[in-house]
Phi, psi and omega in degrees: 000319192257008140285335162318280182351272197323314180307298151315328182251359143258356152287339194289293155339291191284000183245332164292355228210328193272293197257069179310295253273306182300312188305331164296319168297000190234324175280322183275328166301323183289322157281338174289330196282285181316342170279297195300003187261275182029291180274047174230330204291109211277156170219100189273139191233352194251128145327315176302318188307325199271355182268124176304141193291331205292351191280119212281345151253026215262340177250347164289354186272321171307315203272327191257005132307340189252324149317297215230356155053048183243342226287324192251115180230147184240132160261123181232126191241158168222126176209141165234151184271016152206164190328135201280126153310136164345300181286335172286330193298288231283326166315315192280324182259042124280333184281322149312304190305313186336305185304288171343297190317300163350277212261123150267038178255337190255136186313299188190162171224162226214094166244167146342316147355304202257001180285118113306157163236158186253123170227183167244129222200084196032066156067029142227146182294135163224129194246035171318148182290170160276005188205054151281049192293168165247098179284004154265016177288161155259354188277158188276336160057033138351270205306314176288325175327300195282292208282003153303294181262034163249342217240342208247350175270326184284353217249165167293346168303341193291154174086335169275299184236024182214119125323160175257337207262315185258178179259135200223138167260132195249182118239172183202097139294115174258118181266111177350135157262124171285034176026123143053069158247188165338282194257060198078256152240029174255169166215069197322324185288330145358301197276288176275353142330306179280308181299323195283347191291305188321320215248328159259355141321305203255024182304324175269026195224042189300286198320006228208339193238005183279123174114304152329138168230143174260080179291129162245103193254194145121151155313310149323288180303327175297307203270345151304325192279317182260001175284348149317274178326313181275010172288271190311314165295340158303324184290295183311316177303334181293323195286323185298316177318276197327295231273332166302328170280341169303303180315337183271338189264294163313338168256321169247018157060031167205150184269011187245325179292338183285335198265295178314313179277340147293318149279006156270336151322284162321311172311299240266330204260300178329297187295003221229321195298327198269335165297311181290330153323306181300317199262071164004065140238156213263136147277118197268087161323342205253020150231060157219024148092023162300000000 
């Protein structure tokens, strides 16, 4: 058998070397064709991607992602340790409609905001935010501020879109699943998107964010994190080329042998990413130690 091989693989050789001129046109038509397979090639970041359909609850888990569509969320808590001001509130929920209007990516958003109460006010039913300010007012309204968020700690939200110990503002984005795109039923770019919207709202508004801690939580993000790390192992991998070609040159005093072997490498990663790019197989980050 492994004389069969050898013999195949210096026939192989030897025909390569007889027809230099095809062989270059065919390694090279192979690599181009596998660099376009590449940009097909999915990098799955959602745990739901990774589960075999063949997996014995994979379709009760399917019904009740598509029931209630809530599975991709981006979070933003704010919290401060004393009562927020007016103008920063009335900012953050102009900033919320805005994101709404805007975005259509988005299901819906689930803020502090949105807890009502039902009360009766001269014979009529009423269904008020608990932050229910008047923002064309100038008064500052401190006192309703506070007994607002007395009322949103007494309430079932609390520990949900509130603390008991700071005073907290919640936002919740619920994201579209983009089906089967690059990285899955995820959609990563969100995340910093909604940041960067936040941050140039209030860009002439620092002072209004002085004092505030910012959180960015959610299922999105966490998984915007690891499509980072895999970014960054890509990078290190980029750096073992530098450092192979040094190893190469120090020890075996030449920069040509170092080039040649990064580059049946590289070749070797184009072809192996385009197949796998074509026969829609996935690069599964969350086992490759991102």
């Amino acid at each position: 058998m492994f004389k069969k091989i050898r013999s195949l693989l210096l026939l192989t050789h030897r025909n390569s070397r007889k027809k230099n001129r095809l062989t270059l046109i065919f390694f090279t038509s192979l690599i181009l064709i596998c660099l376009y397979g590449t940009n097909k090639l999915q990098f799955l970041l959602s745990i739901d991607d990774l589960i075999d359909p063949d997996f014995q609850t994979y379709s009760s888990l399917k019904k009740v992602n598509d029931e209630f569509n809530d599975k991709n969320t981006v979070l933003l808590s704010i919290e401060s340790k004393v009562v927020f001001k007016k103008e920063f509130l009335c900012g953050l929920q102009s900033w919320i409609l805005n994101t709404a209007q805007e975005r259509t990516d988005l299901i819906r958003i689930q803020s502090t905001f949105g807890i009502r109460q039902a009360s009766v006010e001269k014979q009529k039913f009423q269904f008020r935010s608990f932050l229910d300010l008047n923002c064309l007012s100038q008064t500052p309204e401190n006192d309703k501020i506070l007994e607002s968020f007395e009322k949103v700690k007494k309430s079932p939200w609390v520990d949900i879109l509130t603390t008991q110990d700071n005073f907290t503002i919640t936002v919740n984005f619920i994201v579209h699943d983009p089906k089967n795109q690059k990285y899955g039923s995820i959609d990563i770019h969100v995340v910093d998107q909604l940041k960067d919207s936040f941050q140039n709202f209030f860009k002439d508004k620092q002072i209004l964010l002085k004092g505030l801690s910012l959180y960015w939580g959610g299922v999105t993000t966490y998984q915007s994190y690891l499509r980072k790390a895999f970014d960054q192992t890509q990078f290190l991998n980029g750096l073992m080329f530098v450092f192979s070609l040094l190893i190469f040159r120090l020890f075996l005093g030449s920069w040509k042998a170092g080039i040649l072997f990064n580059l049946t490498i590289l070749i070797s990663l184009i072809i192996s990413y385009g197949i796998m790019g074509f026969f829609k197989v996935p690069v599964d980050v969350l086992t490759n130690s991102t």
